[in-house]
MIBA-981705 format. One record per residue (C-alpha): residue number from 1; residue in one letter; y negated, x, z. Coordinates in pm, whole numbers, plus 32768, in hexadecimal, padded with zeros to 4 digits. Example, Ala and Ser with C-alpha at 12.3 -4.5 7.8 and 13.67 -1.06 7.14 Angstrom:
BEGIN
PT    k  r     Y     X     Z
PT    1  a  81C2  84CE  830C
PT    2  s  806A  8557  82CA
! end
This chain:
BEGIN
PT    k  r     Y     X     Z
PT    1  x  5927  927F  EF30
PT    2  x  587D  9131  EFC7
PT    3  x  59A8  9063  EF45
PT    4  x  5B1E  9062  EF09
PT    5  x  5C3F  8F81  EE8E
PT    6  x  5D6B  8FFF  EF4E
PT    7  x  5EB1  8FDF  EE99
PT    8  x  600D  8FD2  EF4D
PT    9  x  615A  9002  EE99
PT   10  x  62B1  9023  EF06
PT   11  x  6404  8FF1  EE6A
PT   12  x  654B  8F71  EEF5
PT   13  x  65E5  90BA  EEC8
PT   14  x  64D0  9187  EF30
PT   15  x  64AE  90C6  F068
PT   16  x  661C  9110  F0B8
PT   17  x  65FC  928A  F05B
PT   18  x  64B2  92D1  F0D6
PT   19  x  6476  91D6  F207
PT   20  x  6317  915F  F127
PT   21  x  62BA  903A  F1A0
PT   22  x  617E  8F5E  F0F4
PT   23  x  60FD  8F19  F266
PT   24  x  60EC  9080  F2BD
PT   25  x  6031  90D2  F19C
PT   26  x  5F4E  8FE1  F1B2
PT   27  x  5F04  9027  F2F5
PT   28  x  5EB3  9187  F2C8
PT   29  x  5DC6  9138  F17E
PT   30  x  5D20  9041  F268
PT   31  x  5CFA  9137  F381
PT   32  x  5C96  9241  F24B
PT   33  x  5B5A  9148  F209
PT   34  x  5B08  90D7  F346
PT   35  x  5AEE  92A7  F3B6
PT   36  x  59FD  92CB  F25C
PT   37  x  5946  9186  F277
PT   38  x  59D9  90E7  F12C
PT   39  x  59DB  8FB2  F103
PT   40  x  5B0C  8EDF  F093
PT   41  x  5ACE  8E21  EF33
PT   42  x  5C55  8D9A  EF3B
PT   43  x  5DD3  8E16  EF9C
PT   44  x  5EE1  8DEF  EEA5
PT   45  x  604A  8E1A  EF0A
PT   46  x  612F  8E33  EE02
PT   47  x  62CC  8E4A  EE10
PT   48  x  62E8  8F0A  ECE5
PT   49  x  6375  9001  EC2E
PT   50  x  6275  9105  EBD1
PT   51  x  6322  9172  EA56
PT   52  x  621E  90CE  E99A
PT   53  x  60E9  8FC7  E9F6
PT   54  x  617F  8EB3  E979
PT   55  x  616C  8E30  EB12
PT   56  x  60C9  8CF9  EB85
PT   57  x  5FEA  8D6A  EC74
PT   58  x  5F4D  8E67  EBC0
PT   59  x  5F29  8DA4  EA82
PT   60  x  5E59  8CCE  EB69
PT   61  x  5DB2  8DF3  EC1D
PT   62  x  5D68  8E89  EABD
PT   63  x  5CD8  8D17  EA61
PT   64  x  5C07  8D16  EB7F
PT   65  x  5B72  8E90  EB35
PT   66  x  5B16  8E29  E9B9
PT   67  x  5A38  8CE4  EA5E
PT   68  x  596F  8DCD  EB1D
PT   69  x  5809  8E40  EA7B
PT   70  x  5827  8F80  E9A9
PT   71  x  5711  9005  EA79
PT   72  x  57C6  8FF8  EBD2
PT   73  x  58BA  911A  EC2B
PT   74  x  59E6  908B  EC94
PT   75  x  5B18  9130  ED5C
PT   76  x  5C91  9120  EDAC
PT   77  x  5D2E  919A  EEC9
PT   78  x  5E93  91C5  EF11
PT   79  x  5F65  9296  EFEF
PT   80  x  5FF7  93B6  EEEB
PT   81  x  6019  93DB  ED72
PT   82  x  6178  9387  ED68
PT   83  x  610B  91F8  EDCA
PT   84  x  6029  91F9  EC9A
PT   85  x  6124  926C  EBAB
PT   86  x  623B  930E  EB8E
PT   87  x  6228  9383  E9F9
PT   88  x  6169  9488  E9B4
PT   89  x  60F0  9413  E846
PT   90  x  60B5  9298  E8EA
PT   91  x  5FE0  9326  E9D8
PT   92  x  5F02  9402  E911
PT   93  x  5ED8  92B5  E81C
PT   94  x  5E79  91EA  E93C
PT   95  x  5D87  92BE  EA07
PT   96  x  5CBF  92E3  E8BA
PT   97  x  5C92  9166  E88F
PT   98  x  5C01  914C  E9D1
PT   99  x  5B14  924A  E97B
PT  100  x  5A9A  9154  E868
PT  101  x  5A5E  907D  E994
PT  102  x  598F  91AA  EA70
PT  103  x  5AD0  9147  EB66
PT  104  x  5B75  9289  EC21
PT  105  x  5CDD  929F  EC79
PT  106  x  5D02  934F  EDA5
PT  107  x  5E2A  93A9  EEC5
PT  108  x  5D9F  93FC  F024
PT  109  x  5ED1  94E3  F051
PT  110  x  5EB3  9593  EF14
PT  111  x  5D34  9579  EED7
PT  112  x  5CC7  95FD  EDBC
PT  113  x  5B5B  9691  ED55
PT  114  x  5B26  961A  EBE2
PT  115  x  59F4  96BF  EBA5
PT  116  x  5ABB  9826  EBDD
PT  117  x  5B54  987C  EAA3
PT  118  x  5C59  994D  EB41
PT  119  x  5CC3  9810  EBF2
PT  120  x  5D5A  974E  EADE
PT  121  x  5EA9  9857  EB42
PT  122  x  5EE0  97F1  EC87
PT  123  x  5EB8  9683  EBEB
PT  124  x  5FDE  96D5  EAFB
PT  125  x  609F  9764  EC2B
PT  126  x  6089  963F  ECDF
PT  127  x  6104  953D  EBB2
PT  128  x  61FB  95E8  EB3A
PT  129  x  62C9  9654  EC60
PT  130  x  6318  94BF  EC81
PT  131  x  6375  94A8  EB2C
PT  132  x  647C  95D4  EB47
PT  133  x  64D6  9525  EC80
PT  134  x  652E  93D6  EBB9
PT  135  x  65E6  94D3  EAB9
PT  136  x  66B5  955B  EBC4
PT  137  x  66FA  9410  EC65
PT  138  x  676C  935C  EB10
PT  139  x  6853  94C3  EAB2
PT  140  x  68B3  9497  EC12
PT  141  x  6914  932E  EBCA
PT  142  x  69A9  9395  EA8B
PT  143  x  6AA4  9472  EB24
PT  144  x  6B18  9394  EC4F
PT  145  x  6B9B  928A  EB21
PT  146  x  6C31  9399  EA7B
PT  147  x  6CF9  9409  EBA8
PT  148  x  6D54  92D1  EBE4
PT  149  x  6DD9  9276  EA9E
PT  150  x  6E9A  93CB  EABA
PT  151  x  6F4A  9334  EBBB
PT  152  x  6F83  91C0  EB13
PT  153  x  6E80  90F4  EBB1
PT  154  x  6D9B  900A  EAE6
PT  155  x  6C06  902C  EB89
PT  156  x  6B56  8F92  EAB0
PT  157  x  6B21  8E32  EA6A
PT  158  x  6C72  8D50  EA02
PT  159  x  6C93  8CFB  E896
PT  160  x  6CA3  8B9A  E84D
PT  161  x  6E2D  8B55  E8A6
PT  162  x  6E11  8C27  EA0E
PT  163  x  6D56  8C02  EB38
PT  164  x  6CD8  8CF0  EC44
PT  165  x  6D1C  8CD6  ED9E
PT  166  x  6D57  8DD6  EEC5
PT  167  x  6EA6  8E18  EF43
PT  168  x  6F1D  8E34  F0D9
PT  169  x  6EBB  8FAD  F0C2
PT  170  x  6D72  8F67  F073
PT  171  x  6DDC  8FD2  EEF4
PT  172  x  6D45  8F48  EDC0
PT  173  x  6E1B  8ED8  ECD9
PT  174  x  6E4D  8DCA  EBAC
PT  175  x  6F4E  8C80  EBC3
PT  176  x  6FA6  8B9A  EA89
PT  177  x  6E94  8A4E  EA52
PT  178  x  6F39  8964  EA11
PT  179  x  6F1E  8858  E926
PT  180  x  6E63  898E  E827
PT  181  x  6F91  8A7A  E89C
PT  182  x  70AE  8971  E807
PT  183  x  6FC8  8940  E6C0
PT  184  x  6FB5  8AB0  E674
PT  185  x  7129  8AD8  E691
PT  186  x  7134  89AC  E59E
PT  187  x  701E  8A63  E4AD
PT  188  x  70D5  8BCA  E494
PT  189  x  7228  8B22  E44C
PT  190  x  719C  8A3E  E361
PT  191  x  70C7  8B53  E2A3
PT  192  x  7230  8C21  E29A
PT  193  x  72E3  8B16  E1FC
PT  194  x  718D  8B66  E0C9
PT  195  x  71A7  8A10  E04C
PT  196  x  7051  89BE  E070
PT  197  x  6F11  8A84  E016
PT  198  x  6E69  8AD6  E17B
PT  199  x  6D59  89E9  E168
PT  200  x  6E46  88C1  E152
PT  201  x  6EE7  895B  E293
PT  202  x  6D87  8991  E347
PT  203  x  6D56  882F  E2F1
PT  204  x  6E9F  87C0  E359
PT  205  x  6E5A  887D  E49C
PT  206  x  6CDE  8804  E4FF
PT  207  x  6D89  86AC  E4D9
PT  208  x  6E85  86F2  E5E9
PT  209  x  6D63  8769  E6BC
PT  210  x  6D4E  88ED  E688
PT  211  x  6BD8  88C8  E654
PT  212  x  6B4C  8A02  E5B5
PT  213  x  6A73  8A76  E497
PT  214  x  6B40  8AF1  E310
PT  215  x  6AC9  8C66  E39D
PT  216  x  6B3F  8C5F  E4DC
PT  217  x  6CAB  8BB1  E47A
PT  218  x  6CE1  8D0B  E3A2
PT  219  x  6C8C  8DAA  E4CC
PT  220  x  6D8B  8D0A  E58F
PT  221  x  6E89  8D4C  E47E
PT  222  x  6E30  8EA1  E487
PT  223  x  6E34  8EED  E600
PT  224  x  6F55  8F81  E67F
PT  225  x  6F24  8F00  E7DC
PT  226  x  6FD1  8DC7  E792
PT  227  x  70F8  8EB5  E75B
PT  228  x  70F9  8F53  E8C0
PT  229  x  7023  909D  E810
PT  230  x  6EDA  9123  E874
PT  231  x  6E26  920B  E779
PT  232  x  6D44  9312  E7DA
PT  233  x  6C7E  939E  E6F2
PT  234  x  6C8B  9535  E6BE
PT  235  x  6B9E  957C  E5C3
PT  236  x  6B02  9492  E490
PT  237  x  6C63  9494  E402
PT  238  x  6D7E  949F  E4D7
PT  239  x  6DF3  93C3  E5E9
PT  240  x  6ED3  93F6  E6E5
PT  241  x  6FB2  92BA  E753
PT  242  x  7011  92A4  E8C4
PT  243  x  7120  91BB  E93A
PT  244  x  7054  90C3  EA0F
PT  245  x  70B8  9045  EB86
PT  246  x  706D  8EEE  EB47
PT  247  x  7148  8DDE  EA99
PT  248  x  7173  8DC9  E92A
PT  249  x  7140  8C94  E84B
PT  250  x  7242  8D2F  E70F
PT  251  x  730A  8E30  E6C1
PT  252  x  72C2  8F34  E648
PT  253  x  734B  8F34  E51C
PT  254  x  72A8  8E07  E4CE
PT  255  x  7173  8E8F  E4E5
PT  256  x  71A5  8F9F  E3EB
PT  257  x  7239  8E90  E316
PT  258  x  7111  8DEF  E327
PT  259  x  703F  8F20  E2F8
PT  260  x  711C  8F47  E196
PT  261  x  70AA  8DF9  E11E
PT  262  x  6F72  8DE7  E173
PT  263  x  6F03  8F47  E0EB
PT  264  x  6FB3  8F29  DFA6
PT  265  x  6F2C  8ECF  DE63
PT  266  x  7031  8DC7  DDDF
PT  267  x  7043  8C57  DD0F
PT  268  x  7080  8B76  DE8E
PT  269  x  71CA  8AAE  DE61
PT  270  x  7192  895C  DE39
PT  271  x  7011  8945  DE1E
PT  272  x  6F9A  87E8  DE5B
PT  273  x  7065  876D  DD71
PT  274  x  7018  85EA  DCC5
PT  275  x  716B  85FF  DC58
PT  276  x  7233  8639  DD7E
PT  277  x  712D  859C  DE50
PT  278  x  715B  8436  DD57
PT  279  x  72E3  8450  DD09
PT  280  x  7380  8476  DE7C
PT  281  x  74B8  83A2  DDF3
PT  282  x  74EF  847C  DCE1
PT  283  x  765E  84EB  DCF2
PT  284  x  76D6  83C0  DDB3
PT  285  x  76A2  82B7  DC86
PT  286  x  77C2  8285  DB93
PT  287  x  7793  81FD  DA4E
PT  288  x  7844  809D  DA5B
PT  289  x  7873  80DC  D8E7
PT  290  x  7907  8206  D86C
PT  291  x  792C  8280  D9ED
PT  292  x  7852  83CD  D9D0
PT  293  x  7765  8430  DADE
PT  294  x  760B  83BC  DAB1
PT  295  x  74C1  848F  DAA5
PT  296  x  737B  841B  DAF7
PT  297  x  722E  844D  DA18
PT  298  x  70D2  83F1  D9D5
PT  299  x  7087  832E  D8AA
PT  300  x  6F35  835D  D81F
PT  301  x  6E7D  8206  D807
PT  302  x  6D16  8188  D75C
PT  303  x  6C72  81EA  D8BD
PT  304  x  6D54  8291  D99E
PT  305  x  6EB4  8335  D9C9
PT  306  x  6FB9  8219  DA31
PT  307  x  711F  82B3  DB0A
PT  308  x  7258  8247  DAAF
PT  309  x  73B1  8274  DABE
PT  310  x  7490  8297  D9B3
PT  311  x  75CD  82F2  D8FC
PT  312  x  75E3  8464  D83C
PT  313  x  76E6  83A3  D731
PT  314  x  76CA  82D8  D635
PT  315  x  76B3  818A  D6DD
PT  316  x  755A  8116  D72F
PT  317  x  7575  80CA  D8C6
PT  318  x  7463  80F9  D98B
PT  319  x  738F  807A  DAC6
PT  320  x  7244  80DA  DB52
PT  321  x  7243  81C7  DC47
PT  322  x  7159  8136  DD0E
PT  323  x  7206  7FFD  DD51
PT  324  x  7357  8086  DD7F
PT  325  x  72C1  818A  DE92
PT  326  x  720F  803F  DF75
PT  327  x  7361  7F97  DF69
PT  328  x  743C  80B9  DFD9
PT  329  x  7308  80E3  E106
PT  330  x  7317  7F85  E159
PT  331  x  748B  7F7E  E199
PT  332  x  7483  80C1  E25F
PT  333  x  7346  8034  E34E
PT  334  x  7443  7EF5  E399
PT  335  x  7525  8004  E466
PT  336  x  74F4  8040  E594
PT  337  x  7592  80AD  E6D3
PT  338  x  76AA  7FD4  E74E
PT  339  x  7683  7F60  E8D3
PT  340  x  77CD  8022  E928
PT  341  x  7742  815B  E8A7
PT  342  x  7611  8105  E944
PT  343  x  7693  80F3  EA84
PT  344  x  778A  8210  EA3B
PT  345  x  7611  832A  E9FC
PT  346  x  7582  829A  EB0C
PT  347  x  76B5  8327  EBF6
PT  348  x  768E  848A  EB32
PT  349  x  753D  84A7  EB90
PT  350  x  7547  844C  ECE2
PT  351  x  7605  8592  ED05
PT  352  x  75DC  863A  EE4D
PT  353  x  7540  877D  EDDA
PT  354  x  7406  8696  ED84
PT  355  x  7435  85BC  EEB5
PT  356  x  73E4  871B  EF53
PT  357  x  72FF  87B3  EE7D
PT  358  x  7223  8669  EEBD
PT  359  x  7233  8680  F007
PT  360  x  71CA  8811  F037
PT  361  x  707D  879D  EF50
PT  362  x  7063  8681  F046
PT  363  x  707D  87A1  F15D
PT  364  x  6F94  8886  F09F
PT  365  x  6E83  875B  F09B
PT  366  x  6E90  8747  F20B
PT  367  x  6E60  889B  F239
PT  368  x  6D3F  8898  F16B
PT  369  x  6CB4  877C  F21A
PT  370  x  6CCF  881A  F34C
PT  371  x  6C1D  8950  F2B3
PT  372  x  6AE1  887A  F204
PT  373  x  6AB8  8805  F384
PT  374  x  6ACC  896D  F416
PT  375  x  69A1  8A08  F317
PT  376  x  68F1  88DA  F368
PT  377  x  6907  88F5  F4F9
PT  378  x  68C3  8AA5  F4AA
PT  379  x  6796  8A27  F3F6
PT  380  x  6715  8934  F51A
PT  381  x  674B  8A21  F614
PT  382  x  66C7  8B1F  F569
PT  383  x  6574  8A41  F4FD
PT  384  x  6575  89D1  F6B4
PT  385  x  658B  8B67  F6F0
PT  386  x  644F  8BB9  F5DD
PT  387  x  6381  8A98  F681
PT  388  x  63C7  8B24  F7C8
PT  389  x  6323  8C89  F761
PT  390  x  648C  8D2F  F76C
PT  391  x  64A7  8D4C  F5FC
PT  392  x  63C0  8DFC  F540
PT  393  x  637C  8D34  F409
PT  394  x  63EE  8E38  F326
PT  395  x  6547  8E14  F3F1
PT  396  x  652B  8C9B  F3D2
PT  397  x  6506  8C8D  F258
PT  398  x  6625  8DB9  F22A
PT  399  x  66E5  8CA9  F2EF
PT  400  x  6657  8B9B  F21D
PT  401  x  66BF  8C55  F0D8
PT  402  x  680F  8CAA  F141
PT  403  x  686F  8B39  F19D
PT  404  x  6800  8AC0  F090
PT  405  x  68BE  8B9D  EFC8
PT  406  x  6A13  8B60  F0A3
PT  407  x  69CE  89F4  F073
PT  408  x  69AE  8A12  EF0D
PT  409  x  6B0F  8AC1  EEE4
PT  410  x  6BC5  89AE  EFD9
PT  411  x  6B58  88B0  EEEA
PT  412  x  6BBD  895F  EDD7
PT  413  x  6D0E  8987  EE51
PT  414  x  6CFD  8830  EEC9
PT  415  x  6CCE  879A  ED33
PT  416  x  6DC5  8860  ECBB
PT  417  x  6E9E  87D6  EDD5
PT  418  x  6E40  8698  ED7E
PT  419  x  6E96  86C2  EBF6
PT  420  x  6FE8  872F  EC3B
PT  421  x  7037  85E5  ED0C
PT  422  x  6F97  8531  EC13
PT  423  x  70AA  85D8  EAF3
PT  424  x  71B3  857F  EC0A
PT  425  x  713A  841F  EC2D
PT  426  x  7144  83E0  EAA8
PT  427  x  729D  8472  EA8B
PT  428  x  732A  8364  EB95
PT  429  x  7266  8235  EABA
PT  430  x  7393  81EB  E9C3
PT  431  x  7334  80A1  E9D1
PT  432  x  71EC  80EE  E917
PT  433  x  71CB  808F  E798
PT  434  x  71BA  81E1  E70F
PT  435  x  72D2  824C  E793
PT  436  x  73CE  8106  E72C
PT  437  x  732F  80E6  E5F1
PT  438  x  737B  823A  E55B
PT  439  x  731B  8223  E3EE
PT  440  x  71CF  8158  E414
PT  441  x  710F  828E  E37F
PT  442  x  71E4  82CD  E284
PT  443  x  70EA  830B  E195
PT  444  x  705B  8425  E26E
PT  445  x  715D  84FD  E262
PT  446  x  71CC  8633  E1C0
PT  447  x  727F  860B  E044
PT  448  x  7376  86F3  E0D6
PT  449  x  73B8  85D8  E1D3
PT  450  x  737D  84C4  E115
PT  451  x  74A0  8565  E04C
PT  452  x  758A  85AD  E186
PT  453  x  7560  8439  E20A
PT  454  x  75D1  83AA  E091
PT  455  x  76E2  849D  E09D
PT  456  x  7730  8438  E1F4
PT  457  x  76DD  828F  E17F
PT  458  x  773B  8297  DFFF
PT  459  x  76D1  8165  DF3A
PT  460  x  77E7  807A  DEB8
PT  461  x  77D9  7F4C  DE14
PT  462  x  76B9  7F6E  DD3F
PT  463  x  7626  7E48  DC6F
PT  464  x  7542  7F19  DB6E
PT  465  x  7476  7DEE  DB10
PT  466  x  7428  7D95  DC59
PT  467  x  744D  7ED5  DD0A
PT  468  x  7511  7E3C  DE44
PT  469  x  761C  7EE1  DEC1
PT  470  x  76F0  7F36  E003
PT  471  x  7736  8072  E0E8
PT  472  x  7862  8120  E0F9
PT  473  x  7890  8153  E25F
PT  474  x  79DB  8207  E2D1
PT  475  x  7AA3  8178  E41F
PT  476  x  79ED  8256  E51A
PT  477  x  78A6  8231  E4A3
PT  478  x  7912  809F  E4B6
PT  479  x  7952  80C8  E61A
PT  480  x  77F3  8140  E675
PT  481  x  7700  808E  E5A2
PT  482  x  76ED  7F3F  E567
PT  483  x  75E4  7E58  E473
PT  484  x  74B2  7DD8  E50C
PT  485  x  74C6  7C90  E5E3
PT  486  x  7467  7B48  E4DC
PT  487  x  733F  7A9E  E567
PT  488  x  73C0  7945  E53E
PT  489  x  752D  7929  E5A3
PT  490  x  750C  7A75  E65A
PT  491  x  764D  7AD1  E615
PT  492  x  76D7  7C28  E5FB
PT  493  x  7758  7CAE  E4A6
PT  494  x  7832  7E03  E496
PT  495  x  783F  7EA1  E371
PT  496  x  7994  7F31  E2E8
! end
């Protein structure tokens, strides 16, 4: 062997298990070369896992081999087997491609003769005891989230609605996201009430903000989590359901609920109907004629379907639908908030629970502040210590890592700090548009509440050639609400 490419690999867990270190290694490979007068072609260092090749440096290092002339034997050194793979099948694959190359894979701790047949067993000793060492590791793994669902802890990552953070105790654990926690509340109640096929209320839901693929909203629906339940999984059929430490978003009752409606073949309610959708003020129109209720209808035209509104008896009233619905919305966008009621929600919410609540967030901030500065003053020192020759780089960079990582929490906490004073701030801004015009998006909203605010606002008064017509609004809701400001005398108009 005249020449070598020395490969170093090492892996954050490894490194923490083990002690490996890609310095160490490298030195010895180097010191390896330098004792048998082999000279050093390249070093790639790689911070890997060793499952498969699919690694960076040794896609280049493989890159580099197939350059090479076929004619020139070519070598790789590294320290032991279990740094060039770690799969016994991967490994056998690999180490005959280089052979298409005349390249030899070899570990100066584990050398191994190739040209003795009997060889090739101590070979397959060496890569698989790694590989039933990864097995082990990952059963290990395995077990320690079992136990600790057992005991009705949450270790894996938070589903969308949760977040994890680390208790006091040093204790993992999951907290409620907000807003996604709020809007999956809203989704489970709203797929209970089955009034809408499920891909209206994924729809409905993305547009709130619960962003999230059609696949992973049934999973959601599906995961009893969100109802304080953690399922562990006994064999491919049965699951067992642990009650969980952490808070719950629902009941649990509404869960199963949910689980009913959702797994049941059925006809959905009201589908999105064109009917029900078209004819909110169906049931609150009275024939000025004979008196009867009237219906509402498409009539079939030369091109298209026209809406309308008409009488079941024999007389012959009717209105378009279409132009009855935009007067009724344009009457109930002139309300609005009166100033004394105003004045009187803007008291309510400066309640002194969130007076409080603002000001621990406000604390919370500071203390997170004060925390960004510490890592960042550990770091310096630590960097003015590794200059110095008291840290060993290794040391440095597990300082380095760790930091980072602290760092990366603290501002974490610090966003979702900074949402919920955000939420707080919006509650306090009564004065804003959307919340003293109430009815601007009328249009937007549910037919079950279109219907609610028409029962609430009835139409009187109705011209039915004209459509224009007045809202029936009782004393109290007289007292609250008031018409919209006119432009040009500016003068204020209740209505009664």
């Amino acid at each position: 062997m005249k020449t070598a490419y020395l490969y170093v690999r090492v892996s954050t867990d490894e490194q923490k298990r083990k002690g490996y270190s890609l310095p160490e290694q490298e030195d010895r490979l180097l010191k390896y070369c330098k004792y048998n007068n082999i000279e050093v072609k390249g070093i790639y260092r790689e911070d890997y896992s060793a499952k498969n090749f699919n690694r960076p440096k040794w896609k280049e290092l493989f890159s580099e081999i197939k350059k090479k002339s076929s004619g020139e034997d070519k070598n790789i050194l590294f320290i032991k087997w279990d740094r060039f793979s770690r799969n016994v099948e991967y490994a056998y694959e690999m180490i005959g491609k280089l052979r298409k190359y005349k390249t030899t894979a070899m570990a100066i701790d584990q050398p191994i003769d190739f040209s003795v047949p009997e060889s090739t067993v101590m070979l397959a000793v060496y890569l698989a005891v790694p590989e039933a060492e990864n097995t082990r590791r990952a059963q290990n793994t395995l077990n320690g989230i079992r136990r600790a669902k057992l005991m009705g802890r949450y270790p894996n990552k938070a589903p969308i609605g949760f977040i994890n953070v680390t208790l006091i105790d040093g204790k993992k654990a999951i907290v409620p996201k907000e807003p996604e926690a709020e809007i999956i509340k809203w989704t489970f109640n709203k797929v209970a009430q089955n009034d809408h096929k499920i891909s209206e209320i994924n729809r409905m839901a993305n547009d709130k903000g619960l962003i999230c693929s059609r696949s992973h909203f049934f999973r959601i629906l599906r995961n009893p989590i969100y109802c304080g339940l953690i399922a562990i999984k006994l064999n491919s059929n049965e699951k067992q359901m642990i009650k969980g430490l952490h808070e719950p978003l629902i009941s649990e009752s509404l869960f199963y609920q949910v689980q009913s409606i959702i797994n049941t073949k059925r006809k959905i309610t009201a589908k999105r109907d064109d009917l029900k959708e078209m004819f909110f003020l169906r049931g609150f129109l009275t024939c000025p004629v004979c008196g009867q209720k009237l219906t509402g209808s498409f009539s079939k035209g030369k091109q298209k379907r026209y809406p309308y509104y008409h009488c079941q008896g024999g007389c012959s009233t009717r209105i378009g639908a279409i132009l009855l619905n935009e007067c009724y919305q344009r009457k109930l966008q002139q309300l609005v908030l009166s100033n004394t009621s105003i004045e009187l929600f803007n008291k309510v919410l400066e309640d002194h629970n969130i007076r409080t609540q603002k000001a621990s967030y406000l604390y919370a901030q500071q203390i997170l502040g004060r925390k960004i500065k510490e890592e960042r003053l550990t770091l310096s020192q630590g960097r003015k210590l590794f200059i110095a020759g008291i840290f060993k780089i290794d040391d440095y960079y597990e300082l380095k890592k760790e930091s980072q990582l602290n760092t990366k929490n603290i501002k974490k906490e610090d966003r979702d700090i900074n949402l919920k004073l955000r939420i707080i701030d919006k509650m306090n801004q009564m004065e804003d548009k959307i919340f003293v015009d109430l009815f601007q998006k009328f249009s937007e909203f549910d037919i079950s509440d279109k219907k609610h605010l028409v029962n609430l606002f009835p139409p009187i008064n109705i011209d039915y050639k004209t459509g224009d017509l007045s809202l029936d609004l009782n004393p109290a809701f007289s007292k609250i609400l008031s018409k919209k400001r006119n432009r040009k005398n500016n003068k204020k108009n209740e209505l009664h």
